[in-house]
Residue frames as qw, qx, qy, qz and C-alpha x, y, z in Angstrom:
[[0.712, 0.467, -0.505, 0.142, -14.16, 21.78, -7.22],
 [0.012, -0.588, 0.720, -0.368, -12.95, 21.88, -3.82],
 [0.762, -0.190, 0.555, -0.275, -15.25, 18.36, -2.81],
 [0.782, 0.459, -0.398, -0.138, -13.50, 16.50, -5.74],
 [0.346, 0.222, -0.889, 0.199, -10.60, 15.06, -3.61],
 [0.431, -0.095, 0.703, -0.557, -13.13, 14.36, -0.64],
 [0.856, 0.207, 0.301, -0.365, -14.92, 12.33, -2.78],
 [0.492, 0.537, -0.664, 0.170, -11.81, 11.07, -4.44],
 [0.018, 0.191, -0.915, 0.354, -11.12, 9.35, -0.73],
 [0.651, 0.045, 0.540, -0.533, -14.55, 8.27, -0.13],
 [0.836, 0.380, -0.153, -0.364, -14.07, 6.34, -3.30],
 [0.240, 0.602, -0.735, 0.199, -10.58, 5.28, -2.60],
 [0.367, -0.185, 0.802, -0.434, -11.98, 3.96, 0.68],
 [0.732, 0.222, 0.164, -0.623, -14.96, 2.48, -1.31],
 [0.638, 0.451, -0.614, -0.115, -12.42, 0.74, -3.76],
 [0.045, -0.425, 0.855, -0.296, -10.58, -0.80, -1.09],
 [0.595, 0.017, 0.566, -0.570, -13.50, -2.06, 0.88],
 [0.887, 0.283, 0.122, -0.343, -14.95, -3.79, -2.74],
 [0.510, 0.549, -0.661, 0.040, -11.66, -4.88, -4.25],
 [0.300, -0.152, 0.861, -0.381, -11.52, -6.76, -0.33],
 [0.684, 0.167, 0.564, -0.430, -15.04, -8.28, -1.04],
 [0.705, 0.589, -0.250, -0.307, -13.97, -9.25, -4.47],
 [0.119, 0.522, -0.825, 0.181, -10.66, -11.14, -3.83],
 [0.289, -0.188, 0.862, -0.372, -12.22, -13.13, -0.97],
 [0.677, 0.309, 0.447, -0.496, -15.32, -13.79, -2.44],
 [0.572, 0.500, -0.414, -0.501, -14.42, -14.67, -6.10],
 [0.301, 0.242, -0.920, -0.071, -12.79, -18.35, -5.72],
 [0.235, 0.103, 0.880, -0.399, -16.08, -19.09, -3.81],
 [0.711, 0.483, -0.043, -0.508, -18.57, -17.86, -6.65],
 [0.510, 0.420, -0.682, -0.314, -15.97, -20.04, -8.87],
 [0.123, -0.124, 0.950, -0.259, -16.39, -23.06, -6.35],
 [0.555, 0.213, 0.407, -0.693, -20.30, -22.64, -6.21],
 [0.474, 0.331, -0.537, -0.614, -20.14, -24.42, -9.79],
 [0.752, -0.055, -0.629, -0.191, -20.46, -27.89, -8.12],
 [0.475, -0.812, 0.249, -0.230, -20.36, -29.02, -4.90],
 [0.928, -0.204, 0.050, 0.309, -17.69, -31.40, -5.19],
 [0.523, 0.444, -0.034, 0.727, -15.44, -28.33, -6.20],
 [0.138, -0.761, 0.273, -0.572, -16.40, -26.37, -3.37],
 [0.844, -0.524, 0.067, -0.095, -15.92, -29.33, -1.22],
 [0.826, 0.001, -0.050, 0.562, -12.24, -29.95, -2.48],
 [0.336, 0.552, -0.175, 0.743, -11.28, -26.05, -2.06],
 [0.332, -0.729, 0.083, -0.593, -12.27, -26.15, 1.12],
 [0.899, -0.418, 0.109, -0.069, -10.27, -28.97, 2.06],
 [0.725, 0.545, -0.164, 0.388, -7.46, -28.65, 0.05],
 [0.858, -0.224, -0.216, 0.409, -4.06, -27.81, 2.13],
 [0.011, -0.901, 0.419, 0.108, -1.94, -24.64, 2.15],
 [0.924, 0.186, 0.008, 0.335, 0.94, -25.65, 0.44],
 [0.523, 0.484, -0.009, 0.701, 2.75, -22.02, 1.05],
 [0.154, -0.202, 0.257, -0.933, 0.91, -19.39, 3.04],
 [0.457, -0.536, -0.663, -0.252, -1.90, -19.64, 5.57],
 [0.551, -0.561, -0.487, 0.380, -2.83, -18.18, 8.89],
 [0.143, -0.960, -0.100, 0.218, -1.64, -14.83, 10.59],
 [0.686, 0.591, 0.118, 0.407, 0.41, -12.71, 8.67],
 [0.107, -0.980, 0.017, 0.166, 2.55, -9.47, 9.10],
 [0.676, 0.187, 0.074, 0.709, 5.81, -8.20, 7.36],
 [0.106, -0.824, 0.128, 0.542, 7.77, -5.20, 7.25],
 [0.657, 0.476, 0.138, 0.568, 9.60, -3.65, 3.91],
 [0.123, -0.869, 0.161, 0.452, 12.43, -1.03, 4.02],
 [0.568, 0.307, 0.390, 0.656, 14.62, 0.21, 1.29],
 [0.449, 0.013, 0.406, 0.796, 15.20, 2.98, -0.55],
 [0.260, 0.771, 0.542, -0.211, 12.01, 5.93, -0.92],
 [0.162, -0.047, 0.314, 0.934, 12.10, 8.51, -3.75],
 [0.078, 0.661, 0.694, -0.274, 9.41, 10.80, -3.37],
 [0.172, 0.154, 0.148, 0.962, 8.06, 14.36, -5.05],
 [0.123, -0.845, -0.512, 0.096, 4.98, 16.72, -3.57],
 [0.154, 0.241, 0.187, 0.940, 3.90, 19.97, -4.22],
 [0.252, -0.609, -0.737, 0.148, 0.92, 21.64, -1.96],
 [0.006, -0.534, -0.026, -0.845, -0.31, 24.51, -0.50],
 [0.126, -0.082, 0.728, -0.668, -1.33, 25.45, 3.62],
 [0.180, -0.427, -0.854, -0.237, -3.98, 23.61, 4.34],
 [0.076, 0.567, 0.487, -0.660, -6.34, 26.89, 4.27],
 [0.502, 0.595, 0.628, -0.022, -9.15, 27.40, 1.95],
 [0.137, -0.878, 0.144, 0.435, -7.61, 31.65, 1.73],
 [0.021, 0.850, -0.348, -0.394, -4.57, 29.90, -0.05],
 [0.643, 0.007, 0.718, 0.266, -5.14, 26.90, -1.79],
 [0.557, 0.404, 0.426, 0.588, -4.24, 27.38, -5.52],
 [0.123, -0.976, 0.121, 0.131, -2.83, 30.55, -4.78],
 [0.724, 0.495, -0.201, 0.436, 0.28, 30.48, -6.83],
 [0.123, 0.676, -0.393, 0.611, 2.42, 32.59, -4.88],
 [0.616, -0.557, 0.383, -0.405, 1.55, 30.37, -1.79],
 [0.956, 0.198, -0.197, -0.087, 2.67, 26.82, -3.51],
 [0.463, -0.630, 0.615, 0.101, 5.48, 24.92, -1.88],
 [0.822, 0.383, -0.409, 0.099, 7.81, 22.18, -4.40],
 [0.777, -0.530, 0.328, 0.084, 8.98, 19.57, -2.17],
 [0.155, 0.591, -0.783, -0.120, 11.28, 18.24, -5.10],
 [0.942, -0.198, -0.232, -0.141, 12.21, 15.10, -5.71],
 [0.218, -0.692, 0.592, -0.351, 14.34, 13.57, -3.15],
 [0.855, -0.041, -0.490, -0.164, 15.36, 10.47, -1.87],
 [0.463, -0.585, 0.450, -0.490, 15.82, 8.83, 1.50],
 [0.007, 0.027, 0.931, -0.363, 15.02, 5.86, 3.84],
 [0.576, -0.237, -0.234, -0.746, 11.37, 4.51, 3.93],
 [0.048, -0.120, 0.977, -0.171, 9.32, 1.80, 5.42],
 [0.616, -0.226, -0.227, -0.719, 6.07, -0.01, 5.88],
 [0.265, -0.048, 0.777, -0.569, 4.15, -2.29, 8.18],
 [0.661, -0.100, -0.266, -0.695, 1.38, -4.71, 8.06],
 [0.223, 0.020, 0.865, -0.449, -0.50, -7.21, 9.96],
 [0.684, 0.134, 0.163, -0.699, -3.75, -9.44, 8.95],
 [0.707, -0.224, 0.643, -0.191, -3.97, -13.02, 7.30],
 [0.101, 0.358, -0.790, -0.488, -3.22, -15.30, 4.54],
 [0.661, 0.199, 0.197, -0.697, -6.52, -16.52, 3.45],
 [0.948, 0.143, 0.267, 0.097, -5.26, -18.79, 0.90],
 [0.709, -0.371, 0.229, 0.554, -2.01, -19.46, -0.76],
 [0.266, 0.406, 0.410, 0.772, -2.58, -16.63, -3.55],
 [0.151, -0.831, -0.333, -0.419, -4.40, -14.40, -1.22],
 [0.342, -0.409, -0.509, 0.676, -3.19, -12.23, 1.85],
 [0.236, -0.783, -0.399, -0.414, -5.28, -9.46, 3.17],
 [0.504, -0.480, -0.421, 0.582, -4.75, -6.88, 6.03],
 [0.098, -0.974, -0.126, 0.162, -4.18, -3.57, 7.61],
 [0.796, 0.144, -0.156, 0.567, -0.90, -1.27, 7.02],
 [0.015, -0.982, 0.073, 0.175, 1.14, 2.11, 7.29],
 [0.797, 0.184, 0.082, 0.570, 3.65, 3.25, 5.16],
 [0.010, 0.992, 0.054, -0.115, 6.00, 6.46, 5.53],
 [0.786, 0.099, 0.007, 0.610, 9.01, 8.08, 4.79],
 [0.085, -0.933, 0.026, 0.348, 10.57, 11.76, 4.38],
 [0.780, 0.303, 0.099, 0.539, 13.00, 13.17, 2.23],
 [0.251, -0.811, 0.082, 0.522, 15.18, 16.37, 2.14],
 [0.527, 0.572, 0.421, 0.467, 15.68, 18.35, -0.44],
 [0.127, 0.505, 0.190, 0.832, 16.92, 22.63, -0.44],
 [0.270, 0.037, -0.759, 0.591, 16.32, 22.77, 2.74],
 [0.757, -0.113, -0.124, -0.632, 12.54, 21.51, 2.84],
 [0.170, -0.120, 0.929, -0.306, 11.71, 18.62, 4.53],
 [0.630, 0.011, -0.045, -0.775, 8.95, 16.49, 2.80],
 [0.201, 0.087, -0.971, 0.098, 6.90, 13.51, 4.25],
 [0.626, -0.202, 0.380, -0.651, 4.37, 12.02, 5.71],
 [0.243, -0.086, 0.933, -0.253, 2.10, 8.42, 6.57],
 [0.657, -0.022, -0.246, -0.712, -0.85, 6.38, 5.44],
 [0.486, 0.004, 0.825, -0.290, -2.78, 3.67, 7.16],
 [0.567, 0.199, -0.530, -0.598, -4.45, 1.41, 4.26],
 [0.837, 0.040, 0.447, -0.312, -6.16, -1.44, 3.75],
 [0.058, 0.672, -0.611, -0.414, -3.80, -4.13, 1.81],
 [0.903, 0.206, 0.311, -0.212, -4.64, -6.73, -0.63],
 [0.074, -0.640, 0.713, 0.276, -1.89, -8.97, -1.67],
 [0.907, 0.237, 0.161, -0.310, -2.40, -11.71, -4.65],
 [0.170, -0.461, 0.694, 0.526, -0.08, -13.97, -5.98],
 [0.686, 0.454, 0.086, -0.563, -1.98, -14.86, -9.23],
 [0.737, 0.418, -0.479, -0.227, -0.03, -17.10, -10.95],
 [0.541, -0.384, 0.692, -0.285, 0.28, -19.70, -7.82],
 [0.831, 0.130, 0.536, -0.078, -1.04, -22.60, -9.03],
 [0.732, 0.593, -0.332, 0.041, 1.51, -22.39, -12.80],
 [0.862, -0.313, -0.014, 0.398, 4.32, -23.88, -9.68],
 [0.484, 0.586, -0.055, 0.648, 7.79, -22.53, -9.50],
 [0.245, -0.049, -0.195, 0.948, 9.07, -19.41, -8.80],
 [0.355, -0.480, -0.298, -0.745, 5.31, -17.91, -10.02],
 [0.583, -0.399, -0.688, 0.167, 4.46, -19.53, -6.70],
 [0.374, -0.538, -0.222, 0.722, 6.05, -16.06, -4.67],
 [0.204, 0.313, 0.477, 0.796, 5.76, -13.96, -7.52],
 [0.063, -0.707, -0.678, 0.191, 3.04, -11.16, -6.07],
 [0.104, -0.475, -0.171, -0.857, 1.07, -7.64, -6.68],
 [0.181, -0.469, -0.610, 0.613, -0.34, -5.71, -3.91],
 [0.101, -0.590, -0.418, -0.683, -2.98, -3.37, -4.13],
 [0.137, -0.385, -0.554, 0.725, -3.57, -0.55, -0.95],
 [0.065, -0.656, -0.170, -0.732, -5.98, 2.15, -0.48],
 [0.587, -0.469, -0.574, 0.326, -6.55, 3.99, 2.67],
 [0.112, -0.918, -0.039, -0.379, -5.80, 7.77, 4.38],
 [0.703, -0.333, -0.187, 0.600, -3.36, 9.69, 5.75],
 [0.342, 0.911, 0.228, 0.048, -1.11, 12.66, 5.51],
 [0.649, 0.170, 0.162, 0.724, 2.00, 14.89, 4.18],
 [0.187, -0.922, 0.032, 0.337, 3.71, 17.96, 4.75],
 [0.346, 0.889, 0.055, 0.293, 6.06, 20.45, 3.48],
 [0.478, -0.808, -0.034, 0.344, 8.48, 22.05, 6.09],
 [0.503, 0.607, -0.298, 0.539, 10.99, 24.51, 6.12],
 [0.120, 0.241, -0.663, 0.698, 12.55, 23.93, 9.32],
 [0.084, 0.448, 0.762, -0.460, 9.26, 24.21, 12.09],
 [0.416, 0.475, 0.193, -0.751, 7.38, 26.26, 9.58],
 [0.483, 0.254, 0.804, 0.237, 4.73, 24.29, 7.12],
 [0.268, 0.470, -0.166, -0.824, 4.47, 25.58, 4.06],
 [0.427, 0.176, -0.820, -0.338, 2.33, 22.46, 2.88],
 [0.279, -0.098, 0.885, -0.358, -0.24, 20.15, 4.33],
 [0.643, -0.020, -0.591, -0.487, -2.30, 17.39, 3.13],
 [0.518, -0.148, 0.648, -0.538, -4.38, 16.88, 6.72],
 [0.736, 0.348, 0.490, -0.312, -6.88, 13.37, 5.80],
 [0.181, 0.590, -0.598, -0.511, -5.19, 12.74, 2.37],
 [0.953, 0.126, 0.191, -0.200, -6.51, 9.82, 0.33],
 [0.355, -0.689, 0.618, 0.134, -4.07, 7.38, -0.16],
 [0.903, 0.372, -0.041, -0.209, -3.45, 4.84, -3.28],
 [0.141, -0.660, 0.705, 0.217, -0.52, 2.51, -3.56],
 [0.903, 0.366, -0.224, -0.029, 0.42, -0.63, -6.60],
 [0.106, -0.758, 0.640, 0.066, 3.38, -2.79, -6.32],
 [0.854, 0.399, -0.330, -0.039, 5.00, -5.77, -7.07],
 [0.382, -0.642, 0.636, -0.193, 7.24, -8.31, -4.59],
 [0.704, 0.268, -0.657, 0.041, 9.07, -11.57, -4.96],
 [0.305, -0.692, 0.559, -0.341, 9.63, -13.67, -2.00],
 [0.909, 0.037, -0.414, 0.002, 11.66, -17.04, -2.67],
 [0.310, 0.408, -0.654, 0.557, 13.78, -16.97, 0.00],
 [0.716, -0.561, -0.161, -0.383, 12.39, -18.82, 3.45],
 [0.231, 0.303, -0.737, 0.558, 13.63, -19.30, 6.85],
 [0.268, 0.308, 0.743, -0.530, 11.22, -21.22, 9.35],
 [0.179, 0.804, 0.565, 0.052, 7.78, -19.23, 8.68],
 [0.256, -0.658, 0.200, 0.679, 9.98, -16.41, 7.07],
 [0.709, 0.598, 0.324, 0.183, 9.71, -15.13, 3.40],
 [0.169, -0.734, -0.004, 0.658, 11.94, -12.41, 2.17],
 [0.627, 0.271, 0.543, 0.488, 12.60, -11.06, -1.17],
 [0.302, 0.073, 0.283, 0.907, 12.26, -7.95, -3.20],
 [0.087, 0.742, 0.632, -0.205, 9.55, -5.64, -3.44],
 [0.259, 0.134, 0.293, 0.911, 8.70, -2.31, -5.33],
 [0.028, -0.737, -0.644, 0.204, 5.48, -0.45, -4.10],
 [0.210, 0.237, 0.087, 0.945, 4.25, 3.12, -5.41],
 [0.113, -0.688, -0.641, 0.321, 1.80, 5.09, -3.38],
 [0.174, -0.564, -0.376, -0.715, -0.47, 8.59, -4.56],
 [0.068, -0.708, -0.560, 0.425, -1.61, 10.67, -1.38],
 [0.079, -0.420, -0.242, -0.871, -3.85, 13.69, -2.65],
 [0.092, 0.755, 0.590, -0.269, -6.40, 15.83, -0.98],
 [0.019, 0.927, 0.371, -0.053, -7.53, 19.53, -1.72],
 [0.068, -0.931, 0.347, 0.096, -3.82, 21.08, -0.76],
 [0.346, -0.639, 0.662, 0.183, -1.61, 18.30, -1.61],
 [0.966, 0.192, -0.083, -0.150, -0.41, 15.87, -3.90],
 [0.293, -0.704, 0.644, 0.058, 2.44, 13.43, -3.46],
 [0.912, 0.251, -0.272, -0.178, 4.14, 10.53, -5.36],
 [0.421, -0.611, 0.667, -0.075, 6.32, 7.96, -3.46],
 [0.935, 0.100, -0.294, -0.174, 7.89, 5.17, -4.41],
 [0.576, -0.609, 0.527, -0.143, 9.70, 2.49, -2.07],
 [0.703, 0.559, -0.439, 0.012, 12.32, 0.03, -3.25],
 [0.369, -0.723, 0.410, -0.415, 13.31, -2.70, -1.06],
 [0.218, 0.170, -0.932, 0.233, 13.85, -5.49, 1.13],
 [0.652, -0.331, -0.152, -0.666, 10.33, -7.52, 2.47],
 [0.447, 0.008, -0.892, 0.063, 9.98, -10.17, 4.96],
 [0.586, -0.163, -0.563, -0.560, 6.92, -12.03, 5.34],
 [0.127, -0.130, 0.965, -0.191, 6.09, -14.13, 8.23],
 [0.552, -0.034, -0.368, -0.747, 3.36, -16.22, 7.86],
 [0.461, -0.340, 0.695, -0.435, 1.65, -19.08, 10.33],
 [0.819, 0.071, 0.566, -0.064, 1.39, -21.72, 8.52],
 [0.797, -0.394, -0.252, -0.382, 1.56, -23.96, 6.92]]
C-alpha cells in the first residue's frame, strides 16, 4: 500500500500532461472536418485573450491536513499523527505561460499558503501545470470571462510545532479545480473573482486548501 500515492502522482502528472494534449489538440481534430474550417480557425482574430500570459490571485486560504513524519517507522502509527486543523489565513498563487486561444490559456504555476491553528503551523507549496478554459466563449456576454481551471503537479506540506515537524508530505502530488470570473479590464489587465481548491497527498500527508480571491490576468494581446 505504501506505492499507492507514488503512483497516485505519476498519474496526477500523467493527467496533467494528457488533459494539456487534449485541450490544445481538440478544436484542431474538430477543424480537420473540412479544410475551409480549419482555414477560418486559423485565421480568425482573438477577440479577448491571446499571446503571453501570467496572473497572480490572493485572497483568503482555508486549509485542513493531517500527516505523519515523513518516516516509513511511523507512518500510520496512530500515536504519531499530527491534526493541523482547519484554519484560515492569507494565500496566493502565480502563473506564467500563454493564451492559445480566446477559451484556452495554458501554463506553469505555484500556489501556497499557511495557516495557524493551537499552536501548529500548517502549510506548504505546489508547482503545477495549469489549464484554464473558458467554455462558454463563443454564447457572448459575460460567458465570455466566465472560466474553470484545472492544475495538477507536485509539491509539499508540513506540520510544525514551533521548529519541530511533526508532519511532512516531502514530493506530494498535487490536484487543484476552480472557477474565476474576470470582467473587469484595464489596458491588457483582467481582474475578477476566483475560487480554486487544491488536494496535496503522498504516503504521510494529506491536505485540503481552498483559496478565495482576487485574480488579475494580464494577457498580450489582443
Amino acid at each position: 500500500m505504501r506505492r499507492l500515492p507514488a503512483l497516485c502522482r505519476a498519474f496526477c502528472f500523467q493527467l496533467g500532461c494528457s488533459a494539456l494534449g487534449l485541450v490544445t489538440y481538440a478544436p484542431l481534430l474538430h477543424a480537420a472536418d473540412g479544410d475551409a474550417a480549419a482555414s477560418a480557425a486559423v485565421v480568425a482574430p482573438a477577440e479577448r485573450r491571446s499571446g503571453l500570459t501570467f496572473g497572480l490571485l490572493g485572497g483568503l486560504l482555508t486549509s485542513s491536513a493531517r500527516g505523519y513524519p515523513n518516516d516509513v517507522a511511523k507512518i500510520d502509527v496512530p500515536e504519531y499523527e499530527a491534526h493541523g486543523g482547519l484554519g484560515v489565513s492569507m494565500g496566493g498563487a502565480f502563473w506564467i505561460g500563454g493564451a492559445l486561444a480566446d477559451w484556452l490559456n495554458v501554463g506553469l504555476g505555484v500556489i501556497a499558503g499557511s495557516t495557524q491553528r493551537a499552536g501548529l503551523t500548517s502549510g506548504g507549496a505546489a508547482f503545477n501545470v495549469r489549464i484554464e478554459s473558458f467554455p462558454l466563449f463563443y454564447r457572448g456576454g459575460p460567458f465570455r470571462d466566465l472560466g474553470v481551471l484545472f492544475s495538477a503537479g507536485t509539491g509539499g506540506y508540513t506540520i510544525e510545532r514551533g521548529k519541530e515537524k511533526l508532519a511532512e508530505g516531502a514530493g506530494a502530488a498535487a490536484v487543484g479545480l476552480g472557477v474565476f470570473y474576470e470582467p473587469w479590464r484595464f489596458w491588457q489587465l483582467s481582474f475578477g473573482p476566483q475560487l480554486e481548491y487544491n488536494h496535496q497527498f503522498s504516503d504521510s500527508m494529506s491536505a485540503h486548501t481552498f483559496l478565495l480571491g482576487v485574480r488579475a490576468a494580464f494577457y498580450g494581446g489582443p
